[in-house]
Biopython code that builds the backbone (N, CA, C, O; Angstrom):
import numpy as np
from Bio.PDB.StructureBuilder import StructureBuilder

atoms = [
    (1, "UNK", "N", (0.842, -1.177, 0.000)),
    (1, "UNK", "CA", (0.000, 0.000, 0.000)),
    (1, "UNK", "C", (0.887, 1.239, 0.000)),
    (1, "UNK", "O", (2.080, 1.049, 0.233)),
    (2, "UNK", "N", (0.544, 2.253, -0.187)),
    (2, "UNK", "CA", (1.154, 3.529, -0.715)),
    (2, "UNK", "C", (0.915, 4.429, 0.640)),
    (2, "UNK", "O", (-0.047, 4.275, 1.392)),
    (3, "UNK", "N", (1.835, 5.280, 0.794)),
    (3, "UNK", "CA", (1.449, 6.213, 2.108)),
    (3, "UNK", "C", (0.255, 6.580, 1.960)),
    (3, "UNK", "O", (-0.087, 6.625, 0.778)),
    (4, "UNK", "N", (-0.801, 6.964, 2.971)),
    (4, "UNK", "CA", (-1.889, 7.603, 2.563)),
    (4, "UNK", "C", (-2.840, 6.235, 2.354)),
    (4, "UNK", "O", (-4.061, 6.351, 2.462)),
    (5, "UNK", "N", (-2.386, 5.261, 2.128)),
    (5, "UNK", "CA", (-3.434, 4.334, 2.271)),
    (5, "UNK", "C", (-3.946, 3.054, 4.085)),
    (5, "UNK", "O", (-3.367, 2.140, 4.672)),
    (6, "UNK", "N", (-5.062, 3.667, 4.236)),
    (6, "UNK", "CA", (-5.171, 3.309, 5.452)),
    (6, "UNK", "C", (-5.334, 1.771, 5.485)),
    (6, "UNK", "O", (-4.514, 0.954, 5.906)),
    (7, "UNK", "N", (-6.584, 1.533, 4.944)),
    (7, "UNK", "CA", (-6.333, -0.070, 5.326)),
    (7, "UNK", "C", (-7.212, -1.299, 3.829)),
    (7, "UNK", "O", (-7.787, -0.611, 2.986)),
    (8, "UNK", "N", (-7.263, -2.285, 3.659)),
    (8, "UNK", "CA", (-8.020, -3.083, 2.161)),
    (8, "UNK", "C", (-8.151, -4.364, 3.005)),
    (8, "UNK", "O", (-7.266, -4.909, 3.663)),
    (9, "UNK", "N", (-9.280, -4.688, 2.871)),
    (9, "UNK", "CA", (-10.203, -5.828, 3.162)),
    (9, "UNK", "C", (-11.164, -6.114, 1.999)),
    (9, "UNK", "O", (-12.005, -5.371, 1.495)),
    (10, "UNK", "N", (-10.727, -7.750, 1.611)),
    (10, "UNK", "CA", (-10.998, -8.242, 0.730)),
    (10, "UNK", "C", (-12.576, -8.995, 1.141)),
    (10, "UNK", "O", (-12.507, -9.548, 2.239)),
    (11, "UNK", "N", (-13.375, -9.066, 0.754)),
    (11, "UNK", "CA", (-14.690, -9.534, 1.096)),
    (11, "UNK", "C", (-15.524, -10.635, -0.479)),
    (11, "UNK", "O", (-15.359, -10.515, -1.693)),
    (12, "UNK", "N", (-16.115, -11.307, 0.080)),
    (12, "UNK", "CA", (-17.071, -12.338, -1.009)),
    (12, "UNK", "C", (-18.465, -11.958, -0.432)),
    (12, "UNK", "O", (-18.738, -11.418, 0.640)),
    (13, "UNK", "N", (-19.158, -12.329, -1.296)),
    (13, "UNK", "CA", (-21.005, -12.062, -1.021)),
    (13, "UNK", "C", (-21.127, -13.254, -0.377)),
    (13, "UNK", "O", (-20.327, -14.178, -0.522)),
    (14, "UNK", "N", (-22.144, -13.285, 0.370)),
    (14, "UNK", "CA", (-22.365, -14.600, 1.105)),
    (14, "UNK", "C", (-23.574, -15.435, 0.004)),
    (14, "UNK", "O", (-23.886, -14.769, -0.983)),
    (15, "UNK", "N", (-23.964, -16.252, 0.085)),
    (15, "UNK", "CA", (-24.687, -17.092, -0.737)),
    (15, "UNK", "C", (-26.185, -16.868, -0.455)),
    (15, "UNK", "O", (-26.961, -17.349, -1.281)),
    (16, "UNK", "N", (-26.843, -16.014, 0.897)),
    (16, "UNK", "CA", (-28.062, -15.733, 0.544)),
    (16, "UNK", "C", (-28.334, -14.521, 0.064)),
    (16, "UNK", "O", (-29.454, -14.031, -0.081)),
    (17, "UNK", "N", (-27.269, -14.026, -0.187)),
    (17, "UNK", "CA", (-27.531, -12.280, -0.516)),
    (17, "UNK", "C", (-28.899, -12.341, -1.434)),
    (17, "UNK", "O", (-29.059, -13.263, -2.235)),
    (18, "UNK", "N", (-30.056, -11.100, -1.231)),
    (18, "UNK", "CA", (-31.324, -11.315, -2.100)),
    (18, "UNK", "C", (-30.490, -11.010, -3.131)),
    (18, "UNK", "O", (-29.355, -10.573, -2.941)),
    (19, "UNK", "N", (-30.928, -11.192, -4.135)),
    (19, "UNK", "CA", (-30.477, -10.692, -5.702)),
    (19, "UNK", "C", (-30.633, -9.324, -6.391)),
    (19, "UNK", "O", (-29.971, -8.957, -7.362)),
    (20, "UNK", "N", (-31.784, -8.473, -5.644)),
    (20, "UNK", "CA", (-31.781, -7.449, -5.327)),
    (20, "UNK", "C", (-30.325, -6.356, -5.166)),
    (20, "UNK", "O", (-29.894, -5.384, -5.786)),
    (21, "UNK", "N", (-29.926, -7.111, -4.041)),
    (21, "UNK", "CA", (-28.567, -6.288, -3.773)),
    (21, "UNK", "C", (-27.564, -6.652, -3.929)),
    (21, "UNK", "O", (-26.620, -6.253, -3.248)),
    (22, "UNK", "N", (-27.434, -7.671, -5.034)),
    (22, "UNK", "CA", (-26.325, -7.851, -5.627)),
    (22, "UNK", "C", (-25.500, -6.583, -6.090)),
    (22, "UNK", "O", (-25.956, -5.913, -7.016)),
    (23, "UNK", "N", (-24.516, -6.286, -5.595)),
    (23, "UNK", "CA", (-23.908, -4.973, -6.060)),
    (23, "UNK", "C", (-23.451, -5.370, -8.035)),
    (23, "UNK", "O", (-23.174, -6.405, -8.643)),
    (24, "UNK", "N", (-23.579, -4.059, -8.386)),
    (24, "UNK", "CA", (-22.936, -4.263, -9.969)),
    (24, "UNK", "C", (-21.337, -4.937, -9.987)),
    (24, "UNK", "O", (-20.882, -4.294, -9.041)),
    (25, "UNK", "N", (-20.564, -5.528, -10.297)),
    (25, "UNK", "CA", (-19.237, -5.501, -10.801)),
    (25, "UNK", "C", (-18.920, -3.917, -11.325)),
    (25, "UNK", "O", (-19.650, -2.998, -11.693)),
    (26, "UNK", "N", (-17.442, -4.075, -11.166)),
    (26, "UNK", "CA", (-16.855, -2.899, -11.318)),
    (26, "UNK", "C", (-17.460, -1.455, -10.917)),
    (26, "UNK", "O", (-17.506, -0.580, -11.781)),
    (27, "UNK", "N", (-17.892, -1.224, -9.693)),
    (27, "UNK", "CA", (-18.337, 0.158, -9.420)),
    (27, "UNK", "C", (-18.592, -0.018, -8.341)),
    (27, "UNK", "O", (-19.212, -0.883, -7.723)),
    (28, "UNK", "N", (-17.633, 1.630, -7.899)),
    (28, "UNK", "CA", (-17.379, 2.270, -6.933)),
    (28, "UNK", "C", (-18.687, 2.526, -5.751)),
    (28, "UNK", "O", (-19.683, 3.086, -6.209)),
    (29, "UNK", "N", (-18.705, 2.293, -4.858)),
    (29, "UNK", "CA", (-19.890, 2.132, -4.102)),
    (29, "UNK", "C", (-19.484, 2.729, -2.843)),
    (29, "UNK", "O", (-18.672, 2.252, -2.050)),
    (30, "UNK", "N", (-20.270, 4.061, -2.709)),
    (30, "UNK", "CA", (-19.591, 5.089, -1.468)),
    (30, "UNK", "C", (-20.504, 4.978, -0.328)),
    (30, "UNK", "O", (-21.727, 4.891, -0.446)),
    (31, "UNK", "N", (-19.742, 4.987, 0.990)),
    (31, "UNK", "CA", (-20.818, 4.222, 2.165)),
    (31, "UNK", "C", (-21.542, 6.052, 2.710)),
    (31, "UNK", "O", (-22.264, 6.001, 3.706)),
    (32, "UNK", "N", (-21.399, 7.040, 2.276)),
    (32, "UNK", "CA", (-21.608, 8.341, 2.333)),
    (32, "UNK", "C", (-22.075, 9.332, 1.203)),
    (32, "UNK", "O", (-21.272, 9.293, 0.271)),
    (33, "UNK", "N", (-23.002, 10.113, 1.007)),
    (33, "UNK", "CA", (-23.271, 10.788, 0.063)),
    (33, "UNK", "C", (-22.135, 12.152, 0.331)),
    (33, "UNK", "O", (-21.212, 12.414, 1.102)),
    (34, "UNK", "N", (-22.849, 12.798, -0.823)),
    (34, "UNK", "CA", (-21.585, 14.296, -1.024)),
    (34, "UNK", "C", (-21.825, 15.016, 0.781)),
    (34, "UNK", "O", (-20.784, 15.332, 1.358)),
    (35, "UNK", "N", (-22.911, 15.183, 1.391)),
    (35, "UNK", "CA", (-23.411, 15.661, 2.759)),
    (35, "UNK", "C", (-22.782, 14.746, 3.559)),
    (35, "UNK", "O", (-23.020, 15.300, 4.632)),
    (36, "UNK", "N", (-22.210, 13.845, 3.834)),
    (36, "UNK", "CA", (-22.007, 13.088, 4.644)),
    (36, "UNK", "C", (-23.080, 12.369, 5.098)),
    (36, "UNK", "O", (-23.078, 12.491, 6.323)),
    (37, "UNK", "N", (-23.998, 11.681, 4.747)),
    (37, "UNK", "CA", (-24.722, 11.196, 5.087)),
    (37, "UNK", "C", (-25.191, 9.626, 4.247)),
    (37, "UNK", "O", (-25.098, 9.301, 3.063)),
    (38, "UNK", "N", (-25.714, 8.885, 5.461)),
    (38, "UNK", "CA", (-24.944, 7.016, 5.161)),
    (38, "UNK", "C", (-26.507, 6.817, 3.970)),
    (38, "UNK", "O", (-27.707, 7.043, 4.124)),
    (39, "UNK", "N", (-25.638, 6.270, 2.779)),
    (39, "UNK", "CA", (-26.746, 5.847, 1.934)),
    (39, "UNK", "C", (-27.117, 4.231, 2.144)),
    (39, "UNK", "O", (-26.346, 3.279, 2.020)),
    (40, "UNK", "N", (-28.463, 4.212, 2.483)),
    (40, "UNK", "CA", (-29.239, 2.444, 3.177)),
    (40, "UNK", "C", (-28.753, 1.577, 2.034)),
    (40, "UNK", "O", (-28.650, 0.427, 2.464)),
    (41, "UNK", "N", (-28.503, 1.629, 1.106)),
    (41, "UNK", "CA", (-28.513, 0.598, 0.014)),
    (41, "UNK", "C", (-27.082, 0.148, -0.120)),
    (41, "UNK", "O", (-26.981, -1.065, -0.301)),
    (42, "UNK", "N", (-25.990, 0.797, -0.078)),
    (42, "UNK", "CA", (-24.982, 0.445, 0.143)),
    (42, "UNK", "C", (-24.679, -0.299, 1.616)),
    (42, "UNK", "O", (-24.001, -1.294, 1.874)),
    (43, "UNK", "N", (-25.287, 0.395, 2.284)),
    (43, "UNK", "CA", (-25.222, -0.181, 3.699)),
    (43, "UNK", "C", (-25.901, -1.788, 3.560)),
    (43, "UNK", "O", (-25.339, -2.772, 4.042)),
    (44, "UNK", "N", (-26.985, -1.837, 2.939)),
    (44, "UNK", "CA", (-27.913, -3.145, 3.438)),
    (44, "UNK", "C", (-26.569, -3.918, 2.507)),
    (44, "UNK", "O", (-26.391, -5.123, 2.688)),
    (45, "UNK", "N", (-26.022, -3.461, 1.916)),
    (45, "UNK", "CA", (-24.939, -4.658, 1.524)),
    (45, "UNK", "C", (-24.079, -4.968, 2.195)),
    (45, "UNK", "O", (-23.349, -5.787, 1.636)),
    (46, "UNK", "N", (-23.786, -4.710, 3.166)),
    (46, "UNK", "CA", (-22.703, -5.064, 4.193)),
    (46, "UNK", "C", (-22.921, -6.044, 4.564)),
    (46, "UNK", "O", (-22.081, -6.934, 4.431)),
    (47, "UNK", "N", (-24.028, -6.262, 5.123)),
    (47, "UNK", "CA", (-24.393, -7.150, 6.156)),
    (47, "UNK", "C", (-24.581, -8.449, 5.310)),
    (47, "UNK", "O", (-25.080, -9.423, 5.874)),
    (48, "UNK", "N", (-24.194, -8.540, 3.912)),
    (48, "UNK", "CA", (-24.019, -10.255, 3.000)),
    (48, "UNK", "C", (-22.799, -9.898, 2.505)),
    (48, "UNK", "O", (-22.831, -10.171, 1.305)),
    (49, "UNK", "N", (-21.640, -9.389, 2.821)),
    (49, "UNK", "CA", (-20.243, -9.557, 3.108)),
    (49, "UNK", "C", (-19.562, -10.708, 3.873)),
    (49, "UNK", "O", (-19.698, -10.708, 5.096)),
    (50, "UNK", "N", (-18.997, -11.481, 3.416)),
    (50, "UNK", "CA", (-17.863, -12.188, 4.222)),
    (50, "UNK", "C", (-16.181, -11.846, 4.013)),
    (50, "UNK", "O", (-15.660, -11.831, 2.897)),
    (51, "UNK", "N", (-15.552, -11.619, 5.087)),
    (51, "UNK", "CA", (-14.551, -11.199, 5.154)),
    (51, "UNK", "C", (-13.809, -12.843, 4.884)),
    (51, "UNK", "O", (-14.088, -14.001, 5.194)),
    (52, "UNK", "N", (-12.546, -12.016, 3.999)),
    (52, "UNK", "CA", (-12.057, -12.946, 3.427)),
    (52, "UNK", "C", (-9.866, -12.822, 3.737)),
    (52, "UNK", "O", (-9.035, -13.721, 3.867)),
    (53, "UNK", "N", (-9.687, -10.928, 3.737)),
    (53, "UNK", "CA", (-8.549, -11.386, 4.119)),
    (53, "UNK", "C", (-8.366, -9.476, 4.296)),
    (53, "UNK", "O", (-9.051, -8.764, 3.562)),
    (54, "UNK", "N", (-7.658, -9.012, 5.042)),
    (54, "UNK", "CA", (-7.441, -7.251, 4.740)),
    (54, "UNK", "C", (-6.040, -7.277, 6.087)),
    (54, "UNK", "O", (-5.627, -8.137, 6.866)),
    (55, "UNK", "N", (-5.654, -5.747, 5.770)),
    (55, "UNK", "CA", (-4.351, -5.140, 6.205)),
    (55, "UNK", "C", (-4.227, -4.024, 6.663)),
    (55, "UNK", "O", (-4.731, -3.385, 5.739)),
    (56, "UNK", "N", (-3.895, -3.186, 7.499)),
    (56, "UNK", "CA", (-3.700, -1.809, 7.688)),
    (56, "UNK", "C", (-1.970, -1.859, 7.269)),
    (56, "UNK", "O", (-1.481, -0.904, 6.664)),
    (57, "UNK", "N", (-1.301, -2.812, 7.575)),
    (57, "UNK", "CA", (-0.047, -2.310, 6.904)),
    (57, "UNK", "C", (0.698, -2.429, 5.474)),
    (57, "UNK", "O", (0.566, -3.225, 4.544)),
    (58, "UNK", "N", (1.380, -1.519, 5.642)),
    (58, "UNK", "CA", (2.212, -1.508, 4.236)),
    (58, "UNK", "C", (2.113, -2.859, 3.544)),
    (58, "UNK", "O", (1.247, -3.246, 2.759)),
    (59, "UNK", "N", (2.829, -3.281, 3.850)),
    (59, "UNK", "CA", (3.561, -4.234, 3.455)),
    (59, "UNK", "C", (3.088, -5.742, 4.325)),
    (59, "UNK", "O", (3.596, -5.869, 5.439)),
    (60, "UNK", "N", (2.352, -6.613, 3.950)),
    (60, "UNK", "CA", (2.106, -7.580, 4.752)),
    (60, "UNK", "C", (1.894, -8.877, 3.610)),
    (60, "UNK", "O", (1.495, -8.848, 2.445)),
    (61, "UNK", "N", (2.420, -10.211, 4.633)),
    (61, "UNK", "CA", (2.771, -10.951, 3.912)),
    (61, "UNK", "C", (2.331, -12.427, 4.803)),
    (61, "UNK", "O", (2.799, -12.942, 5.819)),
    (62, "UNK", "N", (1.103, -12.838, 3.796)),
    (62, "UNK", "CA", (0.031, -14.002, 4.644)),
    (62, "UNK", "C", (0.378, -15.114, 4.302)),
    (62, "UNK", "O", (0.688, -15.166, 3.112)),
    (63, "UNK", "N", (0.470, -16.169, 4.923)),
    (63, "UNK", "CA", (0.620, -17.438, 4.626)),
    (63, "UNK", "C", (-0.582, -18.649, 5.641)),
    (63, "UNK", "O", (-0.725, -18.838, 6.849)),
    (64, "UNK", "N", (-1.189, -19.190, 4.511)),
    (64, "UNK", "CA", (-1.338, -20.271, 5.896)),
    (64, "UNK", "C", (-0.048, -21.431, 5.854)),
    (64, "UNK", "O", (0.971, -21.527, 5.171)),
    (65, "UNK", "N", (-0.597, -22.168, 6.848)),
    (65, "UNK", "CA", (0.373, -23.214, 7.250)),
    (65, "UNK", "C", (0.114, -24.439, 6.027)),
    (65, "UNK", "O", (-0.984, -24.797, 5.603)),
    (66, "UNK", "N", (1.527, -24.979, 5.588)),
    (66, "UNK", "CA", (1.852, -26.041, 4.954)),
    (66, "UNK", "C", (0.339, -27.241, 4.790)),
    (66, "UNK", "O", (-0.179, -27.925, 5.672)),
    (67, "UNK", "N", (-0.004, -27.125, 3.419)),
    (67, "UNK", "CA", (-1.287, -28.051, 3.484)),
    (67, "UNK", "C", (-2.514, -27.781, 3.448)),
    (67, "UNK", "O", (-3.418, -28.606, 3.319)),
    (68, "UNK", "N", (-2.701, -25.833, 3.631)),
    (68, "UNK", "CA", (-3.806, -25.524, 4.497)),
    (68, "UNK", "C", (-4.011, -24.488, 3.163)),
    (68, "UNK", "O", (-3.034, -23.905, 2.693)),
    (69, "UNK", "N", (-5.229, -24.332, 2.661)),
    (69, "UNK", "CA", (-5.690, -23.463, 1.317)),
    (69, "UNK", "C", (-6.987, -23.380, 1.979)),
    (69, "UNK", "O", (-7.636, -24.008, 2.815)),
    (70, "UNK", "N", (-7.119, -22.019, 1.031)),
    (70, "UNK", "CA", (-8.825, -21.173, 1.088)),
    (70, "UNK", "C", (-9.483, -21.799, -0.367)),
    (70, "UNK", "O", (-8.853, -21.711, -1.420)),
    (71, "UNK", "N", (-10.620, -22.341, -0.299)),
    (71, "UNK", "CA", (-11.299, -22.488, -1.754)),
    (71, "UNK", "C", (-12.067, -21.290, -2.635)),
    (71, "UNK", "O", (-12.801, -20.375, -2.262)),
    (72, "UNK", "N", (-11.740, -21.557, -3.542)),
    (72, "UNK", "CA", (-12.061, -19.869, -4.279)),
    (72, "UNK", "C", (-12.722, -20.062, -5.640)),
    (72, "UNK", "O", (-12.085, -20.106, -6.693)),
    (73, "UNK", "N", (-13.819, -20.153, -5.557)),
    (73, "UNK", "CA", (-14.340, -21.026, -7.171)),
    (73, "UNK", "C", (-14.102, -20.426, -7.788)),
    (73, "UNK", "O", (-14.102, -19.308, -7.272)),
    (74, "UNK", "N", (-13.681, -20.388, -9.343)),
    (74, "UNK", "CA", (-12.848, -19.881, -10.256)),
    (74, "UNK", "C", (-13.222, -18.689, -11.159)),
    (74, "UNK", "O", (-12.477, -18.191, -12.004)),
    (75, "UNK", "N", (-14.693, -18.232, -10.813)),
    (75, "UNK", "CA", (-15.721, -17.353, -11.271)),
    (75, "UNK", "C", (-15.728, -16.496, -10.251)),
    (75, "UNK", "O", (-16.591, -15.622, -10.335)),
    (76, "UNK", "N", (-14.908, -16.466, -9.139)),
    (76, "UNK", "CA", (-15.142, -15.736, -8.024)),
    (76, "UNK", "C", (-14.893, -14.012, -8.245)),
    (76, "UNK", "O", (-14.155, -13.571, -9.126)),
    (77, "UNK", "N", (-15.425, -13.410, -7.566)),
    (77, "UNK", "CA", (-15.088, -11.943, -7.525)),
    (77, "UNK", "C", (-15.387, -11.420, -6.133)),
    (77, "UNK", "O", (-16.398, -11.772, -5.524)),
    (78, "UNK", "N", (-14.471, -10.552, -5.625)),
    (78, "UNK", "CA", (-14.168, -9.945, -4.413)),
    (78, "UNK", "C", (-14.749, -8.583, -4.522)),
    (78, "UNK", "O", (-14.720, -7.898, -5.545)),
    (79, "UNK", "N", (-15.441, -8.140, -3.038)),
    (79, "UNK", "CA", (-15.710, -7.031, -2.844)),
    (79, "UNK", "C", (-14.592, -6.151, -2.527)),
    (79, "UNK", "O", (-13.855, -7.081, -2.200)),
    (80, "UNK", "N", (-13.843, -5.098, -2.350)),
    (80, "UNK", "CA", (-12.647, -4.865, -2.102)),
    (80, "UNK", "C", (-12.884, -3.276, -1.655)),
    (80, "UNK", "O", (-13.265, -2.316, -2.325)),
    (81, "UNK", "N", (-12.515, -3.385, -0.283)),
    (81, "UNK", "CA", (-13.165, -2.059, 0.522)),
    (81, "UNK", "C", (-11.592, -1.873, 0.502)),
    (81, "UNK", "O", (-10.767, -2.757, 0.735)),
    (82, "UNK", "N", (-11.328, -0.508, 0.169)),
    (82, "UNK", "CA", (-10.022, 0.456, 0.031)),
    (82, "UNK", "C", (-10.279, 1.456, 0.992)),
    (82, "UNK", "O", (-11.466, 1.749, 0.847)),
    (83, "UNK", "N", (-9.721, 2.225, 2.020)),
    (83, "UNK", "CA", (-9.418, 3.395, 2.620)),
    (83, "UNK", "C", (-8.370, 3.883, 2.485)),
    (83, "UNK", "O", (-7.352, 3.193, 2.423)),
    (84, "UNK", "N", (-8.351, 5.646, 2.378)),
    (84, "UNK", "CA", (-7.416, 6.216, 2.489)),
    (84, "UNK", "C", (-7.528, 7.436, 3.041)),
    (84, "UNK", "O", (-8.674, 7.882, 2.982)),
    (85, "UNK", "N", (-6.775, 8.094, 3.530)),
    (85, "UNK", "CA", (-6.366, 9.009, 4.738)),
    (85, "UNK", "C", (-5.569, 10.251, 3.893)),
    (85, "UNK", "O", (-4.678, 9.857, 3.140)),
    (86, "UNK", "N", (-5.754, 11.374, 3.937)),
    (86, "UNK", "CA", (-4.809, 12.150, 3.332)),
    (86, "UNK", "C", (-5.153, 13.567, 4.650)),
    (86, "UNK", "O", (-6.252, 14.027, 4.957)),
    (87, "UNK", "N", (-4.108, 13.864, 5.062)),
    (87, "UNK", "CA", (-4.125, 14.789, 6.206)),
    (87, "UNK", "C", (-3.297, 15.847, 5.632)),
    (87, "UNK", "O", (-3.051, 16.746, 6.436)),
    (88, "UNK", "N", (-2.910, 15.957, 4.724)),
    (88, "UNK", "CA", (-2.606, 17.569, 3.974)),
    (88, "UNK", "C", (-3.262, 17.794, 3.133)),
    (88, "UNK", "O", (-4.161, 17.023, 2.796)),
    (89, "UNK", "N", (-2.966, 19.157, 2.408)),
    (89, "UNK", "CA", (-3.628, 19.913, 1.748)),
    (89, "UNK", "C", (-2.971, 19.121, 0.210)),
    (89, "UNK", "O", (-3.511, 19.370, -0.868)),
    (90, "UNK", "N", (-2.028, 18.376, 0.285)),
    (90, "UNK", "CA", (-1.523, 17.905, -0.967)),
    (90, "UNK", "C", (-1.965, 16.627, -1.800)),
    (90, "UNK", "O", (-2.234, 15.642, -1.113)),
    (91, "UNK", "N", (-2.076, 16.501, -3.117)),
    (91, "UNK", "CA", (-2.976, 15.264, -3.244)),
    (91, "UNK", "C", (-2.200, 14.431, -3.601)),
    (91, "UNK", "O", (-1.169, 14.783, -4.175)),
    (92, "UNK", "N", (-2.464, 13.150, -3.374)),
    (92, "UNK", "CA", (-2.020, 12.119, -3.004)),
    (92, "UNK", "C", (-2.645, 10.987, -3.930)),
    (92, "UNK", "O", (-3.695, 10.972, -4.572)),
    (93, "UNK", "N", (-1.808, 10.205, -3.803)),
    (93, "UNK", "CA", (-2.614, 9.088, -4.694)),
    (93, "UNK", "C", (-2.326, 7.663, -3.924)),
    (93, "UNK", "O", (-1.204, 7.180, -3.771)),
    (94, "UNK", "N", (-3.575, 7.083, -3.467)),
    (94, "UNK", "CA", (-3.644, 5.710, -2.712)),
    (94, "UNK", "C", (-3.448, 4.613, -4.368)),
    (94, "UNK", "O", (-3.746, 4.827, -5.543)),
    (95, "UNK", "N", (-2.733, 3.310, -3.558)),
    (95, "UNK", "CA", (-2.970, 2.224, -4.357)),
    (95, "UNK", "C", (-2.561, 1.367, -3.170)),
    (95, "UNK", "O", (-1.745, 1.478, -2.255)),
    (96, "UNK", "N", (-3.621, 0.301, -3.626)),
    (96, "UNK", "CA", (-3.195, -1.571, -2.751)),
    (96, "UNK", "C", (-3.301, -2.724, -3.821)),
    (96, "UNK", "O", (-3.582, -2.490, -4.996)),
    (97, "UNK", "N", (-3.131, -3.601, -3.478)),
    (97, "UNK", "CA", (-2.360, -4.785, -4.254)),
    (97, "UNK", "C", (-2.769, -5.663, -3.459)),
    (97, "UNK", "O", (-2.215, -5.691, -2.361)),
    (98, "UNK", "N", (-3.959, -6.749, -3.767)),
    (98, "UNK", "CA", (-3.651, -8.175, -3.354)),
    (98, "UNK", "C", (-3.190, -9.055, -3.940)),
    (98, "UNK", "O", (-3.757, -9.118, -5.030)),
    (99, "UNK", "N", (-2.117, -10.146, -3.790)),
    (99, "UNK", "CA", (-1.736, -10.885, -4.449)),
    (99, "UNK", "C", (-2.257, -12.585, -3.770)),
    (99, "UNK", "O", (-1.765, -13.129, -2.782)),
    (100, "UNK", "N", (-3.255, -13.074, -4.565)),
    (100, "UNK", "CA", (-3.356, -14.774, -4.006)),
    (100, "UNK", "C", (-2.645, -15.496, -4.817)),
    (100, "UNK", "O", (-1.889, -15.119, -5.713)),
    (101, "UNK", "N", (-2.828, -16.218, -4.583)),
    (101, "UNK", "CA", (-1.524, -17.621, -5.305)),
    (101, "UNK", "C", (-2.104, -18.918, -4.808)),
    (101, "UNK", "O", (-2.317, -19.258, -3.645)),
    (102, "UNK", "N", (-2.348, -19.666, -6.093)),
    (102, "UNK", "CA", (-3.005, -20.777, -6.201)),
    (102, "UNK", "C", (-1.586, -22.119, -5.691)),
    (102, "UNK", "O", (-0.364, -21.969, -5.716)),
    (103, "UNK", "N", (-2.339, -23.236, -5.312)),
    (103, "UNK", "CA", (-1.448, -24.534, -5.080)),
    (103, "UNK", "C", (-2.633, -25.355, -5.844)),
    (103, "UNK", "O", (-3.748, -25.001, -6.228)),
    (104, "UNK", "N", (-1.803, -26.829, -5.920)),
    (104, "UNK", "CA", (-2.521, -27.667, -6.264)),
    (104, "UNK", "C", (-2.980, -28.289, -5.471)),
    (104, "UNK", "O", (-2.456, -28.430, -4.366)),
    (105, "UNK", "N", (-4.243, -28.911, -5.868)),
    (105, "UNK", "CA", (-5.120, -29.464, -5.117)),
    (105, "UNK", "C", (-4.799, -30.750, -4.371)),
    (105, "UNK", "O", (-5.413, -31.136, -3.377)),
    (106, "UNK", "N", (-3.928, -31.283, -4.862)),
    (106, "UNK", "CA", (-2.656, -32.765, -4.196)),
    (106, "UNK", "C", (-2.510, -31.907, -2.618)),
    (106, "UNK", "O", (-2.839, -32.315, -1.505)),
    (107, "UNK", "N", (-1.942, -30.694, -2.983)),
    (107, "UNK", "CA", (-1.269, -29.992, -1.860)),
    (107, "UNK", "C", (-2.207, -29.841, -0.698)),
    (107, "UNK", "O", (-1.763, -29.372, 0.350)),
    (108, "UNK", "N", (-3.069, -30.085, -0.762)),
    (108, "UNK", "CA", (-3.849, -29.585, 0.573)),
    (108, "UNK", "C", (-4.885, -30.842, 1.476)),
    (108, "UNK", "O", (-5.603, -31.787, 1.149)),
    (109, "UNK", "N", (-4.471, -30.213, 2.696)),
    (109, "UNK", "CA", (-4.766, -31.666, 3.334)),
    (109, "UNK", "C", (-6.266, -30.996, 4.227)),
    (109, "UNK", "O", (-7.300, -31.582, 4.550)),
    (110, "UNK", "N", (-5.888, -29.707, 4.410)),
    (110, "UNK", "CA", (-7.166, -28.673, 5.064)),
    (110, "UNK", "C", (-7.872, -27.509, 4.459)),
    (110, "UNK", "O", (-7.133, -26.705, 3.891)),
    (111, "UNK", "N", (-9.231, -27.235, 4.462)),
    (111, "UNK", "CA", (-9.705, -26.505, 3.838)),
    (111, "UNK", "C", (-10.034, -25.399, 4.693)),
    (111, "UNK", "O", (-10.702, -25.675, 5.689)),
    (112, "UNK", "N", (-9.574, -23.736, 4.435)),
    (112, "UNK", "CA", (-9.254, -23.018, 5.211)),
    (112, "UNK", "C", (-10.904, -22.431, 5.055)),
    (112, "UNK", "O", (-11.079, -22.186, 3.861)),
    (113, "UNK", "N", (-11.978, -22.172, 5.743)),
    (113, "UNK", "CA", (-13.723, -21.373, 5.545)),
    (113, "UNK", "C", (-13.323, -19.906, 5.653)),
    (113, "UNK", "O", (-12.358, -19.472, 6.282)),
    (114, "UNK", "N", (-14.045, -19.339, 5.078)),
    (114, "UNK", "CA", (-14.166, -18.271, 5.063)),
    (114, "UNK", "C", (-14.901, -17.709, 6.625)),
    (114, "UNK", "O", (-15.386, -18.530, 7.403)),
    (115, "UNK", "N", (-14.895, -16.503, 6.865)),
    (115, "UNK", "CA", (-15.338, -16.259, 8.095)),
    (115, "UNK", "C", (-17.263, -15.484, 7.494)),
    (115, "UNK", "O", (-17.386, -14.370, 6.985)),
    (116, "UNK", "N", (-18.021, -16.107, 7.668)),
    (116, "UNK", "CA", (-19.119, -15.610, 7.531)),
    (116, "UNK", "C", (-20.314, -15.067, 8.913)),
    (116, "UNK", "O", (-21.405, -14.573, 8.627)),
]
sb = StructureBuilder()
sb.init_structure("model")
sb.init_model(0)
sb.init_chain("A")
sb.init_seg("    ")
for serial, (resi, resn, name, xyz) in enumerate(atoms, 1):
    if name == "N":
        sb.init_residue(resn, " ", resi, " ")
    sb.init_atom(name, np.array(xyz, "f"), 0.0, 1.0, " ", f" {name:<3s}", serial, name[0])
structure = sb.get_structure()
């Protein structure tokens, strides 16, 4: 993550989400209007979020233990909540980076759940 970037938590929809609030792919979805004030529809999507993996630091580097993989069906797509912090008057530009990395399926003796 880049100075100025506070923290990225990677999230999946949970499987009863209504279909309704399926959020679109690719678009930006602000938990605040221009007033500061919390828009319900973005919000009612939170609550069919499962957290899947996030960081406040720079630089961080996850492993599970030898054997041990997350299942990720191959159509999958992540919700991906970004924060950033800018405390001067100067502008700044946030970026984060997740990197997963597949093993083979020989390799794993435990299946790591998601936290729902």
């Amino acid at each position: 993550m880049r100075p100025g970037s506070h923290h990225l938590i990677l999230y999946d929809l949970s499987d009863n989400i209504p279909e309704i609030l399926v959020p679109e792919p690719q678009v930006f979805r602000e938990i605040r209007d221009a007033n500061g004030n919390y828009i319900p529809s973005t919000l009612m999507i939170t609550s069919h979020l499962n957290f899947v993996t996030g960081t406040q630091w720079p630089r961080m580097t996850y492993h599970y233990p030898p054997g041990v993989a997350m299942r990720i069906p191959a159509d999958a797509g992540f919700d991906i909540n970004a924060h950033y912090v800018n405390r001067s008057s100067e502008i700044i530009q946030g970026e984060i980076y997740a990197n997963l990395h597949t093993v083979d399926s020989s390799q794993v003796e435990h299946v790591a759940e998601r936290c729902s």
